[in-house]
N, C-alpha and C positions, 0 to 999 in steps of 0.2 A: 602546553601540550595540546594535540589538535585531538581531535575525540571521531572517530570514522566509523566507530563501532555500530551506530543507526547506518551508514550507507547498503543499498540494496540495492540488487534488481530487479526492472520489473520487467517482464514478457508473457505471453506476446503482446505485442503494441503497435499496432491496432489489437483488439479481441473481439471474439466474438461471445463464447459463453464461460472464459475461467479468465484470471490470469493471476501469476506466482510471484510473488512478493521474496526473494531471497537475499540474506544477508550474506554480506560474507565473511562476518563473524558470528557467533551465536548473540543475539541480542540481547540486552540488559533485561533483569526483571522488573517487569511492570514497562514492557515495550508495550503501545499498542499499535494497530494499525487499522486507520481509518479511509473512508471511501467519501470524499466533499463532491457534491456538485459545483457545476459552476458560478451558482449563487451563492455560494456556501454552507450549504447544510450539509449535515453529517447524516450519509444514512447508512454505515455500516459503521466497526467496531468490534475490534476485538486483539486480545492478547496476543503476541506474535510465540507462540511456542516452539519455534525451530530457527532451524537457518533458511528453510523454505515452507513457505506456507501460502498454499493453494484458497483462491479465494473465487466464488462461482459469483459470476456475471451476467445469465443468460438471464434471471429475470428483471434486467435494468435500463430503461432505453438508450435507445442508440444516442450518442451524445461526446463533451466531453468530459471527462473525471480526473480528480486528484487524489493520490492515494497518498498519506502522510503517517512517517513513523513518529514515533510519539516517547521520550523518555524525559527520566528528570534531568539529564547531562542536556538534549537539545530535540528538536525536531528535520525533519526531513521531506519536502515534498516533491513529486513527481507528477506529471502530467501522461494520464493514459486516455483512451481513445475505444469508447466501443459501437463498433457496425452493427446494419441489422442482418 
């Protein structure tokens, strides 16, 4: 059985100071959702408590970011984009 339950959207893409991480199912407990540079550090974190969840970007330089959801069934990453 395929598991789709972590897929999400993510917009806007480019951003400039948010951008909304939405599931389109409610996601599993103990989702999280993380913010990697391109080197791979983690600098954000945190529990996805909805189907949408708004995440602020305007203090992070302009660059490119991965946002990945995180459960014990699988992960998911996506590539975002923020201007200055």
């Amino acid at each position: 059985i395929s598991n789709f339950t972590n897929d999400f959207k993510l917009y806007p893409n480019p951003t400039k100071s948010f951008v909304n991480v939405d599931y389109l199912c409610l996601p599993k407990i103990e989702t999280t959702i993380e913010i990697i540079t391109c080197n791979g550090r983690t600098i954000y974190k945190k529990l996805a408590e909805s189907t949408t969840n708004r995440i602020d970007s305007c203090q992070l330089p302009a660059g490119i970011y991965f946002i990945k959801s995180i459960n014990q069934q699988c992960s998911l990453t996506k590539k975002f984009i923020i201007n200055e």
